[in-house]
C-alpha positions as a printed Julia matrix, in Angstrom:
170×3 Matrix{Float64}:
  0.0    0.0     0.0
  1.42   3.66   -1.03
  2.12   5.81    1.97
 -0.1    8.47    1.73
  1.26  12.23    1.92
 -0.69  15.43    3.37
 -1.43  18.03    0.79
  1.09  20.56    2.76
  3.88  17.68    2.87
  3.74  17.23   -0.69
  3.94  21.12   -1.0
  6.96  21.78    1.23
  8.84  18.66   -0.68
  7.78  20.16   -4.1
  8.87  23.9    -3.32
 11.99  22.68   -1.55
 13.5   20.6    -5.18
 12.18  23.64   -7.23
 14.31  26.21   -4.69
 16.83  23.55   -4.78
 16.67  23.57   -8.93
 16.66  27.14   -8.9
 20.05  27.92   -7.05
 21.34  24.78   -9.25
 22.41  22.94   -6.21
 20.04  19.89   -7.54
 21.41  16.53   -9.27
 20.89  16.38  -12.59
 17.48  14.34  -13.76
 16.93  12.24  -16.65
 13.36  11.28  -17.9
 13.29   7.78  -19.17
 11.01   7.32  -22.5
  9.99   3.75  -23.89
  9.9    4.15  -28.02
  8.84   0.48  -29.23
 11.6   -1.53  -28.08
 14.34   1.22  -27.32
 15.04   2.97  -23.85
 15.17   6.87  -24.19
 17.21   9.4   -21.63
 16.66  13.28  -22.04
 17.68  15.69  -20.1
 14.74  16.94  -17.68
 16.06  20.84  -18.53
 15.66  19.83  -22.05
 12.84  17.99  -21.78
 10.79  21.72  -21.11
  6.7   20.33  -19.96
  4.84  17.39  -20.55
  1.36  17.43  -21.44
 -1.08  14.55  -22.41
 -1.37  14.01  -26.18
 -4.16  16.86  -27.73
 -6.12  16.53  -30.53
 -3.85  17.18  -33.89
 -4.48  19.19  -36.53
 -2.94  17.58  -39.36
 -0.58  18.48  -42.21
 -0.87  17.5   -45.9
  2.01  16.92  -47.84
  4.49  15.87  -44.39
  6.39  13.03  -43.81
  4.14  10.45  -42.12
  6.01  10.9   -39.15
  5.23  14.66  -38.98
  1.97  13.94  -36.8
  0.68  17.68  -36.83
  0.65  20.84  -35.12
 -0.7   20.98  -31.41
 -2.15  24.2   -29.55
 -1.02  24.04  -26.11
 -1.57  26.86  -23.74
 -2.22  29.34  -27.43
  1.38  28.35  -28.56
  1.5   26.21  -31.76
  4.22  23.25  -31.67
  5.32  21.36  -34.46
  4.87  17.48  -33.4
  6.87  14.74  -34.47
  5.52  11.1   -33.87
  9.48   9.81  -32.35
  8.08   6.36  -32.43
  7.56   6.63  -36.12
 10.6    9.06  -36.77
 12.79   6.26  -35.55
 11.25   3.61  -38.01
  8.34   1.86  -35.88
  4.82   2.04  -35.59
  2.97   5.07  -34.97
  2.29   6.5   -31.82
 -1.44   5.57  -30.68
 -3.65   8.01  -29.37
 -4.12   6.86  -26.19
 -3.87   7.99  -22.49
 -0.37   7.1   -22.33
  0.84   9.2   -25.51
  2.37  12.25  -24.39
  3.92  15.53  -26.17
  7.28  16.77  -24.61
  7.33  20.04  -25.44
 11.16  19.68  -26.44
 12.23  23.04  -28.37
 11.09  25.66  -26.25
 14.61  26.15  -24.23
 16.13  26.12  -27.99
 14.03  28.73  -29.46
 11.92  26.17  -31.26
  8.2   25.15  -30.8
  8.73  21.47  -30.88
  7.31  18.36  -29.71
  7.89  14.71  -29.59
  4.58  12.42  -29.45
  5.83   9.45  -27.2
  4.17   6.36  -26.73
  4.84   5.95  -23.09
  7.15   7.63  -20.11
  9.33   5.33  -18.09
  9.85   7.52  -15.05
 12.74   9.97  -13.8
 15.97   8.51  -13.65
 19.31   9.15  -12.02
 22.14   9.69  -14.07
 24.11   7.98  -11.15
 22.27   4.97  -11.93
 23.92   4.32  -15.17
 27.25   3.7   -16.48
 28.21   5.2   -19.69
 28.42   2.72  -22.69
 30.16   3.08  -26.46
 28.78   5.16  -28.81
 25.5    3.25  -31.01
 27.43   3.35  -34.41
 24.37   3.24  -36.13
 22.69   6.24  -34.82
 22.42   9.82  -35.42
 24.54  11.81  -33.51
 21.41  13.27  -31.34
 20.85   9.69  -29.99
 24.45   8.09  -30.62
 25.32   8.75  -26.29
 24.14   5.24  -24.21
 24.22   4.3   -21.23
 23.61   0.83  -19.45
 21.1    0.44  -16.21
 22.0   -2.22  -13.41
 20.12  -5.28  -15.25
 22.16  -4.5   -18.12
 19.44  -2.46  -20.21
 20.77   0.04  -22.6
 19.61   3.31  -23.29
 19.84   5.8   -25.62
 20.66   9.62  -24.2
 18.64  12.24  -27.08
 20.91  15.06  -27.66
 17.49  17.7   -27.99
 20.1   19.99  -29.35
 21.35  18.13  -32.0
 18.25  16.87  -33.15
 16.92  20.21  -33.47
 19.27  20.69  -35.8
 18.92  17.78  -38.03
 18.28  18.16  -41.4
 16.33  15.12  -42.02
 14.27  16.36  -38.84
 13.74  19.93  -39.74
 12.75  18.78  -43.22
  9.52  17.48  -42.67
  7.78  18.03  -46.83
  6.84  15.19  -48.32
């Protein structure tokens, strides 16, 4: 059974990691993402907000991965289905689809449609592994967990400025 937290607990804990954050005294966070059957890392400052999957408007004459454009909050984003940019299936439209909201520290109004989140992780947790020689360079960084799973660390950055991801015209 979960232990069960008073509204003020969970209040003092959360303003505590966000003062914490904000004099960057706190450890650095990873966000694990599950894309078919590869592990995902990203950086929680470059992962910007997460926010359930909205209705898309879609886009004629994209690249089937291109999934649409999303209004969150008034602010359009460009979404890409990752699942589907990375050569699987597409994402399903489900309640565990989500849109990180990637571009926004990079100028960019950006999102990735993933299929499911994994959880925060430490980056104490893993130990750094070779380079994937067959990937980009935004996702060529891995790391292994304990039971030996590897993951791939996304480079936001140097995705953003990927040509085959930028280009998204049919």
């Amino acid at each position: 059974m979960a232990r069960k937290t008073s509204l003020r607990d969970f209040q003092q804990y959360l303003a505590g990691r966000l003062s914490t954050a904000a004099a960057g005294r706190g450890g650095a966070s990873w966000l694990g993402i599950g894309v078919g059957e590869e592990s995902w890392l990203i950086d929680l400052a470059d992962g910007g907000e997460i926010v359930q999957a909205p209705q898309l408007a879609p886009v004629p004459l994209t690249r089937p991965w291109f999934a649409g454009i999303a209004n969150i909050r008034g602010n359009l984003h460009a979404v890409t289905d990752f699942a589907q940019f990375r050569g699987g299936a597409p994402t399903p439209q489900n309640a565990h689809a989500r849109l990180l909201l990637v571009g926004t520290r990079h100028g960019s109004n950006a999102a990735l449609l993933v299929p499911r989140l994994l959880g925060l992780k430490k980056p104490e947790d893993f130990t750094p592994a070779p380079p994937a020689p067959d990937m980009p360079p935004w996702g060529a960084q891995c790391h292994v967990d304990a039971q030996g799973g590897l993951w791939h660390k996304l480079s936001v950055r140097d995705l953003l400025a990927d040509q085959n991801f930028m280009h998204i015209g049919a």
